[in-house]
MARDO-510636 format. One line per field, with one value per residue (C-alpha): residue number from 1; residue in one letter; x, y, z. Coordinates in steps of 0.05 Angstrom, whole numbers, always signed. Each point is the difference from the previous one (the first is absolute). Layout:
N
seq	[NUM  ...]
type	[A  ...]
px	[X  ...]
py	[Y  ...]
pz	[Z  ...]
***
This chain:
386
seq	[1  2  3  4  5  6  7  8  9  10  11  12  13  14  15  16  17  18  19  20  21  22  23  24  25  26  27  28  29  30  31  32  33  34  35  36  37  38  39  40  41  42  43  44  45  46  47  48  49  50  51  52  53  54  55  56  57  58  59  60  61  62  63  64  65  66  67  68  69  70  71  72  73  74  75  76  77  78  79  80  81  82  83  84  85  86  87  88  89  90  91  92  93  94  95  96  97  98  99  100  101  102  103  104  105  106  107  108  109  110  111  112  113  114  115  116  117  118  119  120  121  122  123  124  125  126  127  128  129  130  131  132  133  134  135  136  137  138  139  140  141  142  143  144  145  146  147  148  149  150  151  152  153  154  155  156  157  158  159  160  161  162  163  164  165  166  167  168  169  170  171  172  173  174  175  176  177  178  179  180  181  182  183  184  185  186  187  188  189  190  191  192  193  194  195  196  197  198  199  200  201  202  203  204  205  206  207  208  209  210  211  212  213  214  215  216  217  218  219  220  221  222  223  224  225  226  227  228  229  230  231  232  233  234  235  236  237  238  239  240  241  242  243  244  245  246  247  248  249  250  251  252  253  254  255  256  257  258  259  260  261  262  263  264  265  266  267  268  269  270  271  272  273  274  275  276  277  278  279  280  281  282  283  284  285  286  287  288  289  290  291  292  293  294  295  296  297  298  299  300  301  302  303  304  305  306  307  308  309  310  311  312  313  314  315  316  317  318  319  320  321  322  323  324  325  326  327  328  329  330  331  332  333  334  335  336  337  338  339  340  341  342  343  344  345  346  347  348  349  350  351  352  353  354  355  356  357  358  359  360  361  362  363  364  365  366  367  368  369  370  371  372  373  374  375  376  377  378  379  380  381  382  383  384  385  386]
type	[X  X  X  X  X  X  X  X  X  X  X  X  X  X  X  X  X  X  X  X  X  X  X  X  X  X  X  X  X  X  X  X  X  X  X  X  X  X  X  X  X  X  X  X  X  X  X  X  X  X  X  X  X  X  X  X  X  X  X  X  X  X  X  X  X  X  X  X  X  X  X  X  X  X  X  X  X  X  X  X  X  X  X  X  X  X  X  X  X  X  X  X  X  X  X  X  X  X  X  X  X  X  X  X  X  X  X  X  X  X  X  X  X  X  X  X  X  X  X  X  X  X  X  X  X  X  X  X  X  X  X  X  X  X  X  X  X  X  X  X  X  X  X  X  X  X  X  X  X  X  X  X  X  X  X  X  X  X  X  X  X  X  X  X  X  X  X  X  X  X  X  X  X  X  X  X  X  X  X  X  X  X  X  X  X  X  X  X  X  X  X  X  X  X  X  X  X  X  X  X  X  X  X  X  X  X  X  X  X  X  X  X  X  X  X  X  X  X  X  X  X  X  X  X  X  X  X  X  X  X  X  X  X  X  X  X  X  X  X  X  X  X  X  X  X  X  X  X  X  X  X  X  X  X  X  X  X  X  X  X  X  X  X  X  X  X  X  X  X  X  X  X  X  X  X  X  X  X  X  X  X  X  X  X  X  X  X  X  X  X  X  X  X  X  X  X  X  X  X  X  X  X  X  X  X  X  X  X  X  X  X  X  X  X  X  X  X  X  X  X  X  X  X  X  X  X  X  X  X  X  X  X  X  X  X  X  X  X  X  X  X  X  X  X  X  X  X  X  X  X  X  X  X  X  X  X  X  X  X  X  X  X  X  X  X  X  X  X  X  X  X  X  X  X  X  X  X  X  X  X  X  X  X  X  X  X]
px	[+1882  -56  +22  -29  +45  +58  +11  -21  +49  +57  -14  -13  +71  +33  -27  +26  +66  +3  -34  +19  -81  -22  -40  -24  -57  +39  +25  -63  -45  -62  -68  -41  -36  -50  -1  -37  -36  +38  -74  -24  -61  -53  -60  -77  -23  -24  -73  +38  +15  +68  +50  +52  +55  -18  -1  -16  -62  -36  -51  -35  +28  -33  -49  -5  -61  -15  +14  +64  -18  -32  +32  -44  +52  -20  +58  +18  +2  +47  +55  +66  +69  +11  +43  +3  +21  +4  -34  +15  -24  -42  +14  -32  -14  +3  -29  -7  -70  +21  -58  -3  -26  +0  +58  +47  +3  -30  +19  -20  +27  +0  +15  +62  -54  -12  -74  -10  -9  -12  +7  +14  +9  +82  +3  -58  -20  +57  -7  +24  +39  +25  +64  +51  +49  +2  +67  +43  -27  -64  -50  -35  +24  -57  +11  -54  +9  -14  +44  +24  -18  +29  +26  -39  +21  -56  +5  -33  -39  -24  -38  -3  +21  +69  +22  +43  +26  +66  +10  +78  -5  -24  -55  -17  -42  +18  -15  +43  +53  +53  +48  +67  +28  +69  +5  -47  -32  -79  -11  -55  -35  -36  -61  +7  +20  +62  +10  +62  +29  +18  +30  -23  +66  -29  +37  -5  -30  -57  -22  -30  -13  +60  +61  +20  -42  +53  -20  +36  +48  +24  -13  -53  +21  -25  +52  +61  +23  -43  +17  -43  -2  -37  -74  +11  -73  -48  -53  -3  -29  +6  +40  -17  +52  +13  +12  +60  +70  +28  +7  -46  -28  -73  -37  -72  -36  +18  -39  +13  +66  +38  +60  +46  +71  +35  -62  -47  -51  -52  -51  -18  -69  +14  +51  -30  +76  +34  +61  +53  +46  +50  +29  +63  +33  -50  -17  -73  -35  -53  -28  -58  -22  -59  +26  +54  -36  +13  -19  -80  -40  +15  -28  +0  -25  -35  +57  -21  +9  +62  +21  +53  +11  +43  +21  +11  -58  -30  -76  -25  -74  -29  -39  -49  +31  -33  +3  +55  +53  +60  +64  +72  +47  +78  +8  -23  -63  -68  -68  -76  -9  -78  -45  -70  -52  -62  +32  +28  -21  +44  +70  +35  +29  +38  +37  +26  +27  -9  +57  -1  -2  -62  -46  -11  -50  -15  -67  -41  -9  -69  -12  -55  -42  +55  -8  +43  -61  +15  +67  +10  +61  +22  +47  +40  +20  +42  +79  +33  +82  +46]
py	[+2432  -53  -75  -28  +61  -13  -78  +10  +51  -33  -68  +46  +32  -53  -22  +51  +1  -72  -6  +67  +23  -68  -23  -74  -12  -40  +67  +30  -18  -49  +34  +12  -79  -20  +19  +29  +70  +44  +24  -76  -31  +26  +11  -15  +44  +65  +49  +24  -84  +28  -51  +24  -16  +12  +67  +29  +35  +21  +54  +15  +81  +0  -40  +20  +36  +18  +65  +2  +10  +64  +30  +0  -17  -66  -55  -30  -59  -55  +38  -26  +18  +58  +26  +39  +73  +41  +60  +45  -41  -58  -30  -10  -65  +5  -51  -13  -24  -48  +12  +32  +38  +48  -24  +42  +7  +10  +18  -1  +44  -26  +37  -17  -56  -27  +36  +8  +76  +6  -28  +19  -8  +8  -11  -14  -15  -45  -77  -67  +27  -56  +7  +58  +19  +58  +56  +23  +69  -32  -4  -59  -35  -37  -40  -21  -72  +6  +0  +64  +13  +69  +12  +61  +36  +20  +31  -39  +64  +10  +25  -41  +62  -6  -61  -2  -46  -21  -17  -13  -54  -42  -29  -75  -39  +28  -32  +20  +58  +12  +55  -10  +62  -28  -16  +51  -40  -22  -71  -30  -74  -10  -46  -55  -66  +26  +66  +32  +41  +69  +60  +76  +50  +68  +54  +36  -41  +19  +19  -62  +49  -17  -60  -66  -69  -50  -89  -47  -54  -63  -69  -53  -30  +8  +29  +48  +65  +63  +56  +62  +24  +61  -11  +42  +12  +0  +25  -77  +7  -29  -39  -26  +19  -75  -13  +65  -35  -64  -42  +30  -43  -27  -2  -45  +52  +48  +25  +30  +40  +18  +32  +3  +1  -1  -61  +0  -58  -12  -52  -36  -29  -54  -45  +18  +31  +61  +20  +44  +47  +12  +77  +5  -51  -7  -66  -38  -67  -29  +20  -49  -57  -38  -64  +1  +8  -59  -34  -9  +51  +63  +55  +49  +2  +54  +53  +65  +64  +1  +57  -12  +23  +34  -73  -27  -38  -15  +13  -33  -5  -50  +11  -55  -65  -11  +77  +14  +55  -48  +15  +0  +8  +26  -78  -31  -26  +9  -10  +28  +71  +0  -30  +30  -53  -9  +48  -51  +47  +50  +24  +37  +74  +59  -21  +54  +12  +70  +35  -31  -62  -26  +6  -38  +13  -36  -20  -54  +24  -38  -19  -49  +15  -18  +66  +70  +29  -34  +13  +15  +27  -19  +19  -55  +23  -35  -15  +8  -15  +63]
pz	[+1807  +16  +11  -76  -23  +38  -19  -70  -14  +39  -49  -71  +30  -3  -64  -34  +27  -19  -65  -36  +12  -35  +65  +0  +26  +60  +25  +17  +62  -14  -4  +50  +30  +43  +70  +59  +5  +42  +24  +6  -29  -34  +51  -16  -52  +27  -8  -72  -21  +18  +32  +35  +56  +73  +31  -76  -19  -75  -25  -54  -19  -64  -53  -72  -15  +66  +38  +40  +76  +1  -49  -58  -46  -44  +3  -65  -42  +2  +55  -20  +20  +54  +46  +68  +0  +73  +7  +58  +64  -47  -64  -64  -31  -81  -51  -72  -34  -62  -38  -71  -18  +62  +35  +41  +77  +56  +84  +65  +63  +71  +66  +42  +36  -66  -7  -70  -4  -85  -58  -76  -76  -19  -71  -52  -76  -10  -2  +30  +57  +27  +49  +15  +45  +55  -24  +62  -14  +28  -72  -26  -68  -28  -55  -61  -16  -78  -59  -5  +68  +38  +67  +39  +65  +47  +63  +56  +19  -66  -35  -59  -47  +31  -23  -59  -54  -5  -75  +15  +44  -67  -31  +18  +40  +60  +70  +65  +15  +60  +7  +24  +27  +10  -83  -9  -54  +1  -14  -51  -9  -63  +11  -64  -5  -39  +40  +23  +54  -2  +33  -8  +8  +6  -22  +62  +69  +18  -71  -41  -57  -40  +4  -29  +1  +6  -3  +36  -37  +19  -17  +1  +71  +68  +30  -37  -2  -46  -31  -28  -71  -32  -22  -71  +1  +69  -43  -12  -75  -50  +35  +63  +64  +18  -76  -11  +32  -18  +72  +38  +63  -12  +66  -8  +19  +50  +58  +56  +25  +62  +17  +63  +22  -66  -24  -41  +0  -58  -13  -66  -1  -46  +27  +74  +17  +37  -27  +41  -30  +34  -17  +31  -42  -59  +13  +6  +28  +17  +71  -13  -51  +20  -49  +41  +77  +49  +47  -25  -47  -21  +46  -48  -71  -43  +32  -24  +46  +47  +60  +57  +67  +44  +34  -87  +7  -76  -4  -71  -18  -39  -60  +8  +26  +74  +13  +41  +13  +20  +34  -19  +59  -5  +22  -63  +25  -34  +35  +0  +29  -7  -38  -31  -4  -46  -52  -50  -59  +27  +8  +56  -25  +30  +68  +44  +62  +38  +16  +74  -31  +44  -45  -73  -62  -53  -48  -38  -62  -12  +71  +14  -67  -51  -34  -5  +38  +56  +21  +82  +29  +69  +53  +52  +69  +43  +26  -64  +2  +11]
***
């Protein structure tokens, strides 16, 4: 169990031993404040307008529009949320194109020296894909962020035909998904300023074909413990899935999603927050207000995306704001990872690690021209934390 683990469920612990699982918010650590990159400053922007700590490096893998290496395969519009998958010695590197109509998602192979050796179309014809989450049984869940938007699983070597819709895991405006394989239960953000969060309990793992859509319940505060309760109907008409059970949690609009060591961490775009559920003992926080960031500014604002390392470092992209991907250590302390420069019109989408962990992707959606057309994906080398 990582150190921000560790405390944090020692405190919520105690809570609930000593307030019946009515935690105050006195019980539970402060979120993350202020403090020094564990990588050090940002360095002079780099060839890309990249800036990044010292003994880090970026490239361009990708611009949409453009053919991918020499693949002759045609990158796509507005790249948003992705994820790594291995593939035999290399890896692949998958992301969604929110665009509608068109949509779906795209992915490019690399070589175990990081060559990029091919790239292809996933999933097709659907619209808005927006985030999504990577299954243990190693597919690609890429979510449309519409009303009545559907779930699809794709495999990462395609082709597109295989990818298939996933009607159970409800209708909504769907942004992020993360499997936990010790629950066995997927989690689900909904992207609106009265959204909810949700679980997916397949009848059989493995198999997202059939199961239960369950929202989470507790009450208006910060900090608490949840519950789950049955969504009667995921087809989420006519009556919207946020709108079916009395007490369910409204997020202000959730983005992205990750899960690790019995935690689950989610992002809601419109109070600039990360919020930590902690699954062992049903009980959430905040892992990150920027109202409540001292001493100085608040490093991070527009949080969108989110991944984590081995080491239970935080990754969170901005969606605008000064373009950043900012870190949020197991100590509490939040701080610029890199920042993108000359890209205001833009937002940062789809961080990944490769399986080594040495290696990080992520895109602009609109790049330097402001416009879907112009998205570029990059990677990051350098001395990531184990």
């Amino acid at each position: 169990m990582k150190r921000r683990n560790f405390l944090r469920a020692a405190v919520v612990g105690a809570g609930v031993t000593a307030f019946g699982n009515r935690l105050s918010g006195a019980a539970l650590a402060a979120p993350a404040q202020n403090g020094p990159s564990p990588y050090g400053a940002l360095q002079a922007a780099d060839a890309n307008g990249i800036q990044l700590p010292a003994g880090f490096t970026s490239r361009v893998i990708a611009r949409s529009g453009q053919q991918v290496a020499s693949t002759g395969y045609t990158w796509h519009s507005a790249p948003d949320g992705g994820a790594v998958f291995a593939d035999g010695s290399g890896w692949i590197y998958v992301s969604n194109s929110e665009i509608t109509p068109g949509g779906g998602a795209s992915a490019v192979k690399f070589d175990a020296s990081g060559n990029i050796t091919g790239a292809h179309r996933i999933l097709a014809n659907t619209r808005q894909n927006c985030a999504g989450g990577k299954t243990p049984w190693n597919t690609w869940l890429s979510c449309e962020e519409i009303d009545l938007g559907f779930v699809y699983e794709c495999q990462p070597n395609g082709p597109a035909t295989a990818a298939v819709q996933r009607p159970a895991m409800g209708k909504f405006k769907h942004e992020a998904a993360a499997a936990d394989p010790v629950r066995k239960v997927v989690y689900l953000t909904e992207d609106t300023s009265d959204g909810c969060f949700y679980r997916f309990v397949p009848t059989t793992w493995g198999n997202l074909s059939a199961g239960t859509l369950q929202v989470l319940k507790a009450g208006t505060a910060t900090s608490g413990s949840f519950t789950w309760a049955n969504v009667p109907d995921p087809d989420g008409s006519p009556t919207a899935t946020r709108n079916q059970v009395s007490g369910a949690k409204r997020f202000n609009g959730g983005e992205g999603l990750h899960y690790a060591n019995d935690t689950a961490w989610f992002t809601t775009k419109g109070d600039n927050r990360v919020w930590q559920l902690n699954l062992t003992n049903n009980t959430y926080e905040l892992a990150y207000d920027d109202s409540l960031v001292s001493p100085g500014s608040a490093p991070l604002t527009g949080v969108d995306n989110v991944t984590g390392t081995s080491s239970g470092d935080l990754y969170v992209a901005e969606d605008g704001g000064n373009m950043e991907i900012c870190i949020i250590t197991p100590n509490d302390i939040v701080a610029p990872f890199l920042r993108i420069n000359g890209q205001s019109s833009s937002e940062i989408c789809g961080p990944a690690f490769t399986p080594a962990g040495n290696r990080l992707y992520f895109s602009s959606q609109r790049g330097t021209s402001g416009s879907s057309s112009g998205g570029i994906t990059y990677e990051v080398t350098g001395p990531f934390r184990a």
